[in-house]
ChimeraX commands (.cxc) that place a marker at each C-alpha (Angstrom):
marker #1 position 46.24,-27.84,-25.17 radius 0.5
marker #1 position 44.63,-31.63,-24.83 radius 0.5
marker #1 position 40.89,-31.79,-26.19 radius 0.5
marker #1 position 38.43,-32.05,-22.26 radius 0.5
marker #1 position 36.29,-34.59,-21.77 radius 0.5
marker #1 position 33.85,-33.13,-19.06 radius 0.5
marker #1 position 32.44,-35.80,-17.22 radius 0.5
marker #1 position 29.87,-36.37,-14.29 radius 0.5
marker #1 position 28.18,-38.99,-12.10 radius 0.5
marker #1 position 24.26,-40.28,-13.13 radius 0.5
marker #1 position 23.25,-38.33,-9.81 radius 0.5
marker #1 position 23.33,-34.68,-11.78 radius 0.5
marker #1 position 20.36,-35.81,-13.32 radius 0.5
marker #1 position 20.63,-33.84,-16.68 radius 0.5
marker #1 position 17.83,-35.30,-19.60 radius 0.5
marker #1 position 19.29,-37.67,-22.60 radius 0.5
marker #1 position 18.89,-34.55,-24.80 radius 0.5
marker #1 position 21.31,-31.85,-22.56 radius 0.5
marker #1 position 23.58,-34.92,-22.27 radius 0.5
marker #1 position 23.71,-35.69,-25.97 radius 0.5
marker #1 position 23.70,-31.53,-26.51 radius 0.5
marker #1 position 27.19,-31.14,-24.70 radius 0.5
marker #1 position 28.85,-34.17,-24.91 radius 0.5
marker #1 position 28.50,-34.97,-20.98 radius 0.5
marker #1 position 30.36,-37.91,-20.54 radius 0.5
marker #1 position 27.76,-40.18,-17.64 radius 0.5
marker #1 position 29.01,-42.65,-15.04 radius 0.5
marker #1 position 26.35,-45.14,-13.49 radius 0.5
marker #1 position 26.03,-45.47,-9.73 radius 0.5
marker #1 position 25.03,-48.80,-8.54 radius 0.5
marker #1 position 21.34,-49.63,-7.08 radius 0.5
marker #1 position 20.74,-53.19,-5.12 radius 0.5
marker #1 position 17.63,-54.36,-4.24 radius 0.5
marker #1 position 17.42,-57.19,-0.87 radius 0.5
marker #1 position 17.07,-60.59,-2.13 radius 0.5
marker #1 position 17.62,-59.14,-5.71 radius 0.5
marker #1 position 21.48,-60.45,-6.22 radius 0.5
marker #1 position 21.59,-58.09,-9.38 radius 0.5
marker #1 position 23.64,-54.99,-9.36 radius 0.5
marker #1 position 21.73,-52.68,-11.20 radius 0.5
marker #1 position 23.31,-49.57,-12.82 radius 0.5
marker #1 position 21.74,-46.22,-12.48 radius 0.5
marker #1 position 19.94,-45.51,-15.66 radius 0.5
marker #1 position 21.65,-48.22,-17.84 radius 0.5
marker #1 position 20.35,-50.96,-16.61 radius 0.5
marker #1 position 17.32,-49.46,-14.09 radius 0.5
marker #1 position 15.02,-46.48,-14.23 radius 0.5
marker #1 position 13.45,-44.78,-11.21 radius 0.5
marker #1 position 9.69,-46.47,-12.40 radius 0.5
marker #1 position 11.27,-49.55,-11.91 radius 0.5
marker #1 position 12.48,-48.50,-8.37 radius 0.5
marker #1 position 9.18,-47.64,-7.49 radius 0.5
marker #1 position 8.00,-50.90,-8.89 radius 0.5
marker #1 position 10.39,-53.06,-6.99 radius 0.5
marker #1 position 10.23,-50.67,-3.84 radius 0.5
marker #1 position 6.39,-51.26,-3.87 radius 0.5
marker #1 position 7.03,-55.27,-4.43 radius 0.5
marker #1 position 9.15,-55.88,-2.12 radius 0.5
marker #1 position 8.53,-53.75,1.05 radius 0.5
marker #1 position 11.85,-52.14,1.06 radius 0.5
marker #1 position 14.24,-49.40,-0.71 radius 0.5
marker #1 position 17.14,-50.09,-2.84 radius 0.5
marker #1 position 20.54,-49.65,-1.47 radius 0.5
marker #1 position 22.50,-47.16,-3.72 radius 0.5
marker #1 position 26.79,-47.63,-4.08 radius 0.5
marker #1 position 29.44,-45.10,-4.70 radius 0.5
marker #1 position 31.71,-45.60,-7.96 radius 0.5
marker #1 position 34.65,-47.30,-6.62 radius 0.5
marker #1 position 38.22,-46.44,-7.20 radius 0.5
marker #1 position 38.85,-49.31,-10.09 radius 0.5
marker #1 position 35.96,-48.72,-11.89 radius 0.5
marker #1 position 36.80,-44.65,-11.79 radius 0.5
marker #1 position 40.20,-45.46,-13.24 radius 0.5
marker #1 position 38.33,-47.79,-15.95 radius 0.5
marker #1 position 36.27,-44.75,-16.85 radius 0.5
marker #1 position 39.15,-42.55,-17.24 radius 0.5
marker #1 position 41.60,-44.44,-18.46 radius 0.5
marker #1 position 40.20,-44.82,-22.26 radius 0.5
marker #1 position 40.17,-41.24,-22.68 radius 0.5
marker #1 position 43.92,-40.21,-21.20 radius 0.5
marker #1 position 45.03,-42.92,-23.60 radius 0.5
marker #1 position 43.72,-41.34,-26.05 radius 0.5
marker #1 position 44.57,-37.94,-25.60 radius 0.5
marker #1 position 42.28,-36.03,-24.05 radius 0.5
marker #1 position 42.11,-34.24,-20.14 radius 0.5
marker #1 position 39.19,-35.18,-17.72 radius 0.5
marker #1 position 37.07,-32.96,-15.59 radius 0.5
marker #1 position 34.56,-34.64,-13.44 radius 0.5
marker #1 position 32.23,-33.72,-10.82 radius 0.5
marker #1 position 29.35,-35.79,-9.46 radius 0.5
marker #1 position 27.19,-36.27,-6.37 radius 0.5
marker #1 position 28.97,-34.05,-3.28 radius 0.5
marker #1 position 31.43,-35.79,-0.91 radius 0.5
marker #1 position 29.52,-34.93,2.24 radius 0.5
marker #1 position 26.87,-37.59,0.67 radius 0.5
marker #1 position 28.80,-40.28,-1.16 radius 0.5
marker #1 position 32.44,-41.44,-1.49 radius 0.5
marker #1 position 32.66,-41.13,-5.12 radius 0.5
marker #1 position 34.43,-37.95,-4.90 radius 0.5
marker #1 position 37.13,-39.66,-2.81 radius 0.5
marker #1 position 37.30,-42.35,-5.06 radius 0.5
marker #1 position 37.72,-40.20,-7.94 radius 0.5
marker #1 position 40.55,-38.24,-6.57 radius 0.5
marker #1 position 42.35,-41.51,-5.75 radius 0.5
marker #1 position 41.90,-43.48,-9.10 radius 0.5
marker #1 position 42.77,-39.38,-10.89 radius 0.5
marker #1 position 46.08,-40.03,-9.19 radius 0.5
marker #1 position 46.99,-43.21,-11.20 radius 0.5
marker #1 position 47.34,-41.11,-13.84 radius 0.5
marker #1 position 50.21,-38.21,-14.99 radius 0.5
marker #1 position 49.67,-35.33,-13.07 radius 0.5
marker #1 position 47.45,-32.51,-14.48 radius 0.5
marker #1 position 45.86,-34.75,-16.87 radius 0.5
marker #1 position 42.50,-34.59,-14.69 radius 0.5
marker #1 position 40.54,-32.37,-12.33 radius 0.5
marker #1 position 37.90,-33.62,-9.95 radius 0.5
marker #1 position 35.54,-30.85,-8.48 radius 0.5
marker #1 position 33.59,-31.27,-5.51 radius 0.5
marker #1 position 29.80,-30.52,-5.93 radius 0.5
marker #1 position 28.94,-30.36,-2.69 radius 0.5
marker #1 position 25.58,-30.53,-4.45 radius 0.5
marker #1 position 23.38,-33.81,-5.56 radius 0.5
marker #1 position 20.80,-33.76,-8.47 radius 0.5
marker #1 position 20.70,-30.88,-10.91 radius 0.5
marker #1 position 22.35,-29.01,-8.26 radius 0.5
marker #1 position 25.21,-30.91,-9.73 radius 0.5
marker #1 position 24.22,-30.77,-13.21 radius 0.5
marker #1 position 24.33,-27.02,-13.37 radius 0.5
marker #1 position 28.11,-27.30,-12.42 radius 0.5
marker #1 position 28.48,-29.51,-15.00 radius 0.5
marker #1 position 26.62,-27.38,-17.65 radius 0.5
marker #1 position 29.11,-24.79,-16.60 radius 0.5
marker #1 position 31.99,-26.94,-17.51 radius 0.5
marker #1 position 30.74,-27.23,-20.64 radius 0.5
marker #1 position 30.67,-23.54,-21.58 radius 0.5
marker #1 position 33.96,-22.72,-20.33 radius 0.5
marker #1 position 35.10,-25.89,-22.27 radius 0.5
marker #1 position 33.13,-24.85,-25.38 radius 0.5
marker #1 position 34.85,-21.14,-24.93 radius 0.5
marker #1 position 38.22,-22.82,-25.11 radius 0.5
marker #1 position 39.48,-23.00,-21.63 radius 0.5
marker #1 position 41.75,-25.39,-20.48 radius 0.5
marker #1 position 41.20,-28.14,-17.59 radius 0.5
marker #1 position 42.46,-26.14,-14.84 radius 0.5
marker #1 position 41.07,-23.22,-15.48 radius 0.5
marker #1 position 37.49,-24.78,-15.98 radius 0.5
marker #1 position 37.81,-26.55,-12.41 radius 0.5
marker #1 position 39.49,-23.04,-10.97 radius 0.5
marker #1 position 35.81,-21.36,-12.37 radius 0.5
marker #1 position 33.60,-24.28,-10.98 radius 0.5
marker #1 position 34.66,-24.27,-7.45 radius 0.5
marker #1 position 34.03,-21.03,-6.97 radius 0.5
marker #1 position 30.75,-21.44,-8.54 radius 0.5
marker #1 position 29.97,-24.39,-5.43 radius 0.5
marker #1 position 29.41,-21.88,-2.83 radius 0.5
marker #1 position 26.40,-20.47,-5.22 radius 0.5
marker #1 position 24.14,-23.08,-6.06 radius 0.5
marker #1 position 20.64,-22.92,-4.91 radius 0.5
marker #1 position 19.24,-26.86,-4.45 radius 0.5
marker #1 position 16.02,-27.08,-2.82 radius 0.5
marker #1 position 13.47,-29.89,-2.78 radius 0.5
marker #1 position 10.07,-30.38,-1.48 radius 0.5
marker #1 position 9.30,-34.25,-0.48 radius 0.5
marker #1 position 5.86,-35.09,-0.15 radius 0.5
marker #1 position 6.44,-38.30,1.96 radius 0.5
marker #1 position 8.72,-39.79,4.00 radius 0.5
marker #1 position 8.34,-43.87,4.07 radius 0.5
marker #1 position 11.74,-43.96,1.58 radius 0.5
marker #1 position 13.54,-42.03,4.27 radius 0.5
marker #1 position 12.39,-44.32,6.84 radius 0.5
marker #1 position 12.87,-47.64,5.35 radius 0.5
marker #1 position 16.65,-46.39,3.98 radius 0.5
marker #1 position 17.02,-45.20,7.56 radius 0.5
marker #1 position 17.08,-41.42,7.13 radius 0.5
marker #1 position 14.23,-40.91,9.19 radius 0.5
marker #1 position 12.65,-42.60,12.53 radius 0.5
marker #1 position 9.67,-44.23,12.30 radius 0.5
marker #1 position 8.16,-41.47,14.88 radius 0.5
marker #1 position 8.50,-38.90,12.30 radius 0.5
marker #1 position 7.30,-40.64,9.87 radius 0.5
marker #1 position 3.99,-40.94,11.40 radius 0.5
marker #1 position 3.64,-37.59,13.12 radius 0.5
marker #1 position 4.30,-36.13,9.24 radius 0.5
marker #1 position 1.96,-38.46,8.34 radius 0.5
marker #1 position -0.70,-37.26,10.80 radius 0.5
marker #1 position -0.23,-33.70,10.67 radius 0.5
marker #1 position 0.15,-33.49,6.65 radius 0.5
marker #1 position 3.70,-31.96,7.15 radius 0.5
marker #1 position 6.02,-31.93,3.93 radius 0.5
marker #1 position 9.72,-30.79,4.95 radius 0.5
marker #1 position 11.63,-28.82,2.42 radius 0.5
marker #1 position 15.26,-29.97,2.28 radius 0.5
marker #1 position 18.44,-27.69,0.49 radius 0.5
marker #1 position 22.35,-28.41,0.04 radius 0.5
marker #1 position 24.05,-26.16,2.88 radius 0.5
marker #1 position 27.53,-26.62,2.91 radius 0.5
marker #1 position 27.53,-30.55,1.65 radius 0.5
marker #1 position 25.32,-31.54,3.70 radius 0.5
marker #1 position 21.17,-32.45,2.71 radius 0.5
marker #1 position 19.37,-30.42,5.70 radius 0.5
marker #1 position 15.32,-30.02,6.10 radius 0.5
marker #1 position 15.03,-26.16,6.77 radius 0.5
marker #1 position 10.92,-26.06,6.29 radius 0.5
marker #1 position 8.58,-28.04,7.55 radius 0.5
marker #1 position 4.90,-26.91,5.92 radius 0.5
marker #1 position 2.11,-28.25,6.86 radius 0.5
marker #1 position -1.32,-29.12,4.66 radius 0.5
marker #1 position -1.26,-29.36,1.56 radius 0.5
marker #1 position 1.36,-30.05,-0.72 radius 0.5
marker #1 position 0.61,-26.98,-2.88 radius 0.5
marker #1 position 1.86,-25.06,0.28 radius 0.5
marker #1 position 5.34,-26.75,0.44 radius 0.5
marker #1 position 5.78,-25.95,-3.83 radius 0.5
marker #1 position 4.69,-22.41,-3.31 radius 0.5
marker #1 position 7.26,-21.93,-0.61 radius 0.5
marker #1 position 10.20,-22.84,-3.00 radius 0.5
marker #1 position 8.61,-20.29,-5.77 radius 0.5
marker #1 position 8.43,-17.92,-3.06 radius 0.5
marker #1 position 12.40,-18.23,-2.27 radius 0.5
marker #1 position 12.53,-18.14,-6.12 radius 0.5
marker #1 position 10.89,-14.98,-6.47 radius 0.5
marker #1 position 13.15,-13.73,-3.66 radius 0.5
marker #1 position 16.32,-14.76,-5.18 radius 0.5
marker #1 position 15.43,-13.65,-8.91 radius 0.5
marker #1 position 17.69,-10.85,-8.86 radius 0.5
marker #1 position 20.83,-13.06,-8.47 radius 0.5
marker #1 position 19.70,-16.06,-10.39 radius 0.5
marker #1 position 21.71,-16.77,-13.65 radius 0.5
marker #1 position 19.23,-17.00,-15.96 radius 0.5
marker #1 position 21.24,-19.19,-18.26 radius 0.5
marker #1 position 19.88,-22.24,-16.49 radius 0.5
marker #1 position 17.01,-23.17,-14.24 radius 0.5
marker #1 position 16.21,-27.08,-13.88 radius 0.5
marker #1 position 12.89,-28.43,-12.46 radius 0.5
marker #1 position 13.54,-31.93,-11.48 radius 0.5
marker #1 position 11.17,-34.21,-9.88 radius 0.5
marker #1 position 11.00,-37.67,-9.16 radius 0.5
marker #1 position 7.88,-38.47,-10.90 radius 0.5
marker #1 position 4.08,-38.85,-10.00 radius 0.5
marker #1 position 3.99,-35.00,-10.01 radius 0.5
marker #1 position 0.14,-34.64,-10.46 radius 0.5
marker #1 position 0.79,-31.42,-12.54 radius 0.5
marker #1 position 3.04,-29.71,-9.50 radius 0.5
marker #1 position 5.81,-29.57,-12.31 radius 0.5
marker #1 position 3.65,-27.64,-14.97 radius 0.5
marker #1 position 2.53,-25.82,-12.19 radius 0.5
marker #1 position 6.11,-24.24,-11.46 radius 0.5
marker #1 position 6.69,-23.40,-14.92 radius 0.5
marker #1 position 4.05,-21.70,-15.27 radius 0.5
marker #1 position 4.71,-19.46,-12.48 radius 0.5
marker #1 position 8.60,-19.12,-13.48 radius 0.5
marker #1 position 8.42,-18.75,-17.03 radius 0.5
marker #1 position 7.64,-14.91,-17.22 radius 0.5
marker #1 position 10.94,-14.57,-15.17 radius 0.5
marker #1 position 13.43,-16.71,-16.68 radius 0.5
marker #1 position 13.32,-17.58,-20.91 radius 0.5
marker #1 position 11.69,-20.53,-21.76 radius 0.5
marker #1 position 14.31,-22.29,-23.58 radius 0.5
marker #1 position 16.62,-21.70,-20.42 radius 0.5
marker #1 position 13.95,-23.39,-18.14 radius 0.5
marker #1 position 15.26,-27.06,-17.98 radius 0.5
marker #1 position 12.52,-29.99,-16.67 radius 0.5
marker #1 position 14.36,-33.00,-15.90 radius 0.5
marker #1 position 13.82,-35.97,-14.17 radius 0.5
marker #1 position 15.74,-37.65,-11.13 radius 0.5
marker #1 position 17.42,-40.76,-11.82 radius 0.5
marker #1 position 17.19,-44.23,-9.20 radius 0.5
marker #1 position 19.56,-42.78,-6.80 radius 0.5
marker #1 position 18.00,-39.51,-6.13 radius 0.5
marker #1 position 14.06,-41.56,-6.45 radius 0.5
marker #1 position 15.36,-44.09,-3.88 radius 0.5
marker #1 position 15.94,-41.75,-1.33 radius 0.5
marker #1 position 13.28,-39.53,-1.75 radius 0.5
marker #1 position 10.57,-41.19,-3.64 radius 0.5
marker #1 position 8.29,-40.44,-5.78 radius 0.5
marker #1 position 6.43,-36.69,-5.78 radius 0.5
marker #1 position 9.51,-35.07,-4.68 radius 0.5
marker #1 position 10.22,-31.66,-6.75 radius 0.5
marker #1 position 12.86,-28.74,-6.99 radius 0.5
marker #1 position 13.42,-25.73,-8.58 radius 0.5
marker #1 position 17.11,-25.50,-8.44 radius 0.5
marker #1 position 19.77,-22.75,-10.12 radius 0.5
marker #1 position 23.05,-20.57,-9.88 radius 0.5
marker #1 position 22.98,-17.47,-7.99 radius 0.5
marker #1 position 24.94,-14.70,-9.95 radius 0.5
marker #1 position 28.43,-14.45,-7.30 radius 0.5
marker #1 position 28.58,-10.65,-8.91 radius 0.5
marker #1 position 25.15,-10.00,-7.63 radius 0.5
marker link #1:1,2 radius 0.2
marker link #1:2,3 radius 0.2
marker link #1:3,4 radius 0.2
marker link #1:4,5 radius 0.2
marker link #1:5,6 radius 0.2
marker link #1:6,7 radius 0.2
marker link #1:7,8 radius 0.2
marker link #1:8,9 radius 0.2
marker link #1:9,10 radius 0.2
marker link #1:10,11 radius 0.2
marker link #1:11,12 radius 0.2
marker link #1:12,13 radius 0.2
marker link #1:13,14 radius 0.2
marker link #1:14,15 radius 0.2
marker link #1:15,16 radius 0.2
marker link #1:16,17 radius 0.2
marker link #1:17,18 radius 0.2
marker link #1:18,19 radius 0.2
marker link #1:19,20 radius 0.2
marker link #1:20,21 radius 0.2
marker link #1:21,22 radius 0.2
marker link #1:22,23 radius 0.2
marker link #1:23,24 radius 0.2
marker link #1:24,25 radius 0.2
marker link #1:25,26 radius 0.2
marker link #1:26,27 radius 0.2
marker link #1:27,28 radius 0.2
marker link #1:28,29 radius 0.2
marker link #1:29,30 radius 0.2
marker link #1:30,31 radius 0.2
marker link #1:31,32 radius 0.2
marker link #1:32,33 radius 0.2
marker link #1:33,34 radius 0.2
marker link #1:34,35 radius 0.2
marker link #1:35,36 radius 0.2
marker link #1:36,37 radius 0.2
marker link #1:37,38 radius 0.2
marker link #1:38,39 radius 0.2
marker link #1:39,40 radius 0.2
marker link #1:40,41 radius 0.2
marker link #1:41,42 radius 0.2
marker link #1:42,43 radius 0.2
marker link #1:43,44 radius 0.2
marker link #1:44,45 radius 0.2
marker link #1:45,46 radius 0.2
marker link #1:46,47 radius 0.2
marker link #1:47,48 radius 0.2
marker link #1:48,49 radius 0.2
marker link #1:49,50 radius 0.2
marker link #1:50,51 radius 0.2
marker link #1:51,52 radius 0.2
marker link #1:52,53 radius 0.2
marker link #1:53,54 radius 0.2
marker link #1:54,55 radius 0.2
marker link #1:55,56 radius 0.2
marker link #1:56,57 radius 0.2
marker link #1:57,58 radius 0.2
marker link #1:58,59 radius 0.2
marker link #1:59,60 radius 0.2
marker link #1:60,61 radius 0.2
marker link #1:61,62 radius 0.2
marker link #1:62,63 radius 0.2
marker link #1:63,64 radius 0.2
marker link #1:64,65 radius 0.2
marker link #1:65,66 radius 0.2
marker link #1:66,67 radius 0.2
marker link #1:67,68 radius 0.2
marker link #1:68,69 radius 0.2
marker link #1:69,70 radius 0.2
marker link #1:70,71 radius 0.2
marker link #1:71,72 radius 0.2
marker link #1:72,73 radius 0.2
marker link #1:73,74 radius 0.2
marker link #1:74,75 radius 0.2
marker link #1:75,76 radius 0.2
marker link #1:76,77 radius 0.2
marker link #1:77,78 radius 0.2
marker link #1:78,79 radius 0.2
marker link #1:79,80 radius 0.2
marker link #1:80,81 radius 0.2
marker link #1:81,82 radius 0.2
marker link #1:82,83 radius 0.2
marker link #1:83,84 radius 0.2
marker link #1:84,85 radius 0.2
marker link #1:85,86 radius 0.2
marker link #1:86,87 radius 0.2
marker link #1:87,88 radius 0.2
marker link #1:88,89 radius 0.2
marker link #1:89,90 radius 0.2
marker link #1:90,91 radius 0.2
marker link #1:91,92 radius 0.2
marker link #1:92,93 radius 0.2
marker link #1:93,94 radius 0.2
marker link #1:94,95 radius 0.2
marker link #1:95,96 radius 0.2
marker link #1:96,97 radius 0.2
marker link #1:97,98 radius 0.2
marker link #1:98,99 radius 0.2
marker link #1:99,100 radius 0.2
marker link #1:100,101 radius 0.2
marker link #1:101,102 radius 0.2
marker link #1:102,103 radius 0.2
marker link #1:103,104 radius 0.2
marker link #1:104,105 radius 0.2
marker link #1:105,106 radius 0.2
marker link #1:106,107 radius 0.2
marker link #1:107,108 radius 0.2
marker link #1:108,109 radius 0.2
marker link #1:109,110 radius 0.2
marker link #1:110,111 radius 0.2
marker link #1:111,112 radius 0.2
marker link #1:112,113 radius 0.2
marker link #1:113,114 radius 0.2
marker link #1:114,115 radius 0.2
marker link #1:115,116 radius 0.2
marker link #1:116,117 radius 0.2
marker link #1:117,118 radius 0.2
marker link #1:118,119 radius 0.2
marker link #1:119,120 radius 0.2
marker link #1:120,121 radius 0.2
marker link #1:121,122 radius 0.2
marker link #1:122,123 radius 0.2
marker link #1:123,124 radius 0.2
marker link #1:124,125 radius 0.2
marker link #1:125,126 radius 0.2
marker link #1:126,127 radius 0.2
marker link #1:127,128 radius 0.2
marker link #1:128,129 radius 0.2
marker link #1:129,130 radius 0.2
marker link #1:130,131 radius 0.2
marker link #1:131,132 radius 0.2
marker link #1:132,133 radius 0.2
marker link #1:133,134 radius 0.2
marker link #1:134,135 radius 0.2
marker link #1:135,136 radius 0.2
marker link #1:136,137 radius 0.2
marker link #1:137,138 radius 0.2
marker link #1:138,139 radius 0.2
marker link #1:139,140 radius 0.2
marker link #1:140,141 radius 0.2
marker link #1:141,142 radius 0.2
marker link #1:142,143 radius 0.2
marker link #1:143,144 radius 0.2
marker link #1:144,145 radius 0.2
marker link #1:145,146 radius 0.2
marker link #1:146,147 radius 0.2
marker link #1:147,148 radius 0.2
marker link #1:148,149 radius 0.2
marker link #1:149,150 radius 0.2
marker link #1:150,151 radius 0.2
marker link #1:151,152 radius 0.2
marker link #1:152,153 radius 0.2
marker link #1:153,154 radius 0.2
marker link #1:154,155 radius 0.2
marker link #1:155,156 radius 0.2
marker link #1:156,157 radius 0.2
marker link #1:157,158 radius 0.2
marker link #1:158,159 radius 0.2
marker link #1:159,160 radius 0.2
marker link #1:160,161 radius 0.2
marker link #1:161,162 radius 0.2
marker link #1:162,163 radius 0.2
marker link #1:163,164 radius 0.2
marker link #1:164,165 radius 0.2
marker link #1:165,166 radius 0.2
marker link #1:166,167 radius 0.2
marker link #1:167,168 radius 0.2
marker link #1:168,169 radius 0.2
marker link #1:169,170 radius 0.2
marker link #1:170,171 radius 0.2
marker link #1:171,172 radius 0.2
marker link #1:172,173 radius 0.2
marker link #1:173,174 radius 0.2
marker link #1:174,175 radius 0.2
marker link #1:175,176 radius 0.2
marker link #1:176,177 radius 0.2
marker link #1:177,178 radius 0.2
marker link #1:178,179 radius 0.2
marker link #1:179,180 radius 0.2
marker link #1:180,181 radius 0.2
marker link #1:181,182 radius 0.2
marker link #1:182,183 radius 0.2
marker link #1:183,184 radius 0.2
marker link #1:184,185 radius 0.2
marker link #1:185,186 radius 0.2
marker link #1:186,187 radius 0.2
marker link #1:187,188 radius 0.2
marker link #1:188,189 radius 0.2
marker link #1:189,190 radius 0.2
marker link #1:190,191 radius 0.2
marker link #1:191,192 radius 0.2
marker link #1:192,193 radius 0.2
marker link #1:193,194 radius 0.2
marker link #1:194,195 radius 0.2
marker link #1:195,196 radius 0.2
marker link #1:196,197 radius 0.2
marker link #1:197,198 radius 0.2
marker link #1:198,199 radius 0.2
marker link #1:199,200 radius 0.2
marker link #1:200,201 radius 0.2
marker link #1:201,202 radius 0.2
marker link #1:202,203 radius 0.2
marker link #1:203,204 radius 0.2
marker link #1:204,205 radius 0.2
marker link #1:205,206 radius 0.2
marker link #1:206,207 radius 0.2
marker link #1:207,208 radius 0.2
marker link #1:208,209 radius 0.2
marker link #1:209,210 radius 0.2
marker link #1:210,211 radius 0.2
marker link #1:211,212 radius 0.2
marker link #1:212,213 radius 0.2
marker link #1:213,214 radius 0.2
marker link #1:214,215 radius 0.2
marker link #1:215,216 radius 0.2
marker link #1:216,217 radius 0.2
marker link #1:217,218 radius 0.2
marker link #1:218,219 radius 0.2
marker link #1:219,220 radius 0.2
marker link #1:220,221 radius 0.2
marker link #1:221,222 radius 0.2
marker link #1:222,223 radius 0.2
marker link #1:223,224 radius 0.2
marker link #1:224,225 radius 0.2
marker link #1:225,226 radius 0.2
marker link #1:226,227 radius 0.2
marker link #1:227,228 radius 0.2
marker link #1:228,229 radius 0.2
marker link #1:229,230 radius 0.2
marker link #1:230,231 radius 0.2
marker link #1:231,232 radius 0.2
marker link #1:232,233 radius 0.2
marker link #1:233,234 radius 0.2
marker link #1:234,235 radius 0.2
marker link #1:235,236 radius 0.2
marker link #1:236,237 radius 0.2
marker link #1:237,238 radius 0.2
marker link #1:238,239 radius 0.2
marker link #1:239,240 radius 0.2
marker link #1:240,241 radius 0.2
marker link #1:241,242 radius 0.2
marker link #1:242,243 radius 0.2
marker link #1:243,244 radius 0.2
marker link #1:244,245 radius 0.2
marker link #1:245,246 radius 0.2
marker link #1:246,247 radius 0.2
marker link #1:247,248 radius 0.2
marker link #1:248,249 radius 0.2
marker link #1:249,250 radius 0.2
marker link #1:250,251 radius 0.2
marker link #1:251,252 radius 0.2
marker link #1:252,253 radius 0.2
marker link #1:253,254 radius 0.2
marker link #1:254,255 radius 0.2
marker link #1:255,256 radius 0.2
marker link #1:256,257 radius 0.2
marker link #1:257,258 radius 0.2
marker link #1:258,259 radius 0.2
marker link #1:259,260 radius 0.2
marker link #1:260,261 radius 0.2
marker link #1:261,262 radius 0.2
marker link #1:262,263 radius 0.2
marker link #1:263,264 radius 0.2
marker link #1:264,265 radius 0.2
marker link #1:265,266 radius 0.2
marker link #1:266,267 radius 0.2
marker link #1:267,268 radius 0.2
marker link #1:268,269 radius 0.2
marker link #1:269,270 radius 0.2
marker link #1:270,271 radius 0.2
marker link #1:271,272 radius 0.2
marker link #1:272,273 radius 0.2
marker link #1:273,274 radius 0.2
marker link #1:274,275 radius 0.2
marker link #1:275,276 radius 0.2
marker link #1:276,277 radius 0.2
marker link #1:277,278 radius 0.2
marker link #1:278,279 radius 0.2
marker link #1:279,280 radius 0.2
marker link #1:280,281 radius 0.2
marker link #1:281,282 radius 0.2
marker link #1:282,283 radius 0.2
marker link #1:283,284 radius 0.2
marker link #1:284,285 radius 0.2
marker link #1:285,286 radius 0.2
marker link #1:286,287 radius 0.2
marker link #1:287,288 radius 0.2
view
């Protein structure tokens, strides 16, 4: 059996230490900025302070660009060559073609050699799929069986995220400028979750933003019977004002510390959501 590299998109979000940890294997998205002619690469070449920075300097949000099919088969090549098999996952396809893309480029290369999983998740929703890889790699599995585990493991993963404004919706489109303002106005901050590929806002809470955090440590609580406790992530998108402290220290009685994961999200994630955006985000237990 071929040595796996387990590989994943920047949009799973996972810290320089969990990377480093279990040899994740990271490919950059790309992040433009209008009347910047630079093609900046996810956390390479651009962090998400600097998207704020250049957001806030310009007037406008970023544009962010799938992995094409070349550069996939660039990525993978090195490592076939040299022996190994190739699972990957990244950002799901109902939000980005670099699934697609990596299914075509997988093909240039001899059949069985690498397995591409479909999130169907974004962020750490991602990453814990990729975490998951790891294990069954570390416990000796082989490629197929590894991808076999993580799909059904899709179907399972809790993503939610509170957002505590809505202008980088608006100006990348995602929103109308009428509900911007009436959110605005009325101090409404929607909570958004992954159901089936697709980014939907299911709450809308209004007043404070406390109230929108305490709603996703309510579903928490709710769900802590069927949450695999080997990994929670908190991931935010920075400018927190303690709401990120604040969720551990309602968690961590529930969940060990050293399983409690606080990451945070990358430019492609930030320039969607912006900054103060925060989610508690885990595995339920498919035997529970």
């Amino acid at each position: 059996m071929n040595k796996i590299i387990v590989m994943c998109d920047s949009t799973a979000d996972l810290s320089p230490d969990l990377i480093a940890k279990n040899d994740i294997h990271v490919v950059p998205l790309h992040v433009t900025f209008q009347g910047d002619a630079t093609d900046y690469l996810d956390g390479v070449t651009l962090t998400s302070e600097q998207v704020y920075e250049k957001a806030e300097a310009s007037g406008t949000t970023p544009k962010t660009g799938a992995i094409n099919v070349f550069e996939m088969q660039e990525y993978f090549r090195p490592y076939i060559e040299q022996g190994y098999d190739i699972i990957f996952t990244g950002i799901g396809s109902g939000l980005s073609s670099t699934y697609a893309n990596a299914v075509l480029a997988s093909r240039q290369f001899p059949e069985g050699r690498i397995e591409v999983v479909d999130s169907w998740n974004l962020s750490t929703g991602t990453g814990l799929l990729v975490l998951k890889m790891c294990t069954y790699r570390d416990q000796g599995d082989d490629v197929h069986a590894i991808a076999e585990k993580v799909r059904k493991l899709v179907p399972f993963v809790s993503a939610k995220f509170c957002i505590d404004r809505l202008d980088y919706l608006y100006k990348g489109g995602r929103c109308s400028g009428f509900t911007m303002a009436l959110a605005h106005m009325l101090h409404i901050h929607p909570v958004a979750k992954m159901v089936e590929n697709k980014l939907v806002v299911y709450r809308k809470i209004r007043g404070k933003y406390r109230r929108a955090v305490d709603e996703q440590i309510r579903e928490f609580m709710e769900d802590l019977p069927r949450i695999d406790k080997s990994a929670v992530f908190i991931t935010d998108s920075g400018h927190m004002d303690g709401e990120d402290e604040y969720i551990r220290e309602k968690i961590k009685a529930y969940v060990p510390e050293e399983n409690i994961f606080h990451t945070r999200a990358g430019c492609v994630v930030s320039s969607h959501c912006g900054p103060k955006t925060i989610g508690i985000l885990y595995i339920l237990d498919p035997e529970k």
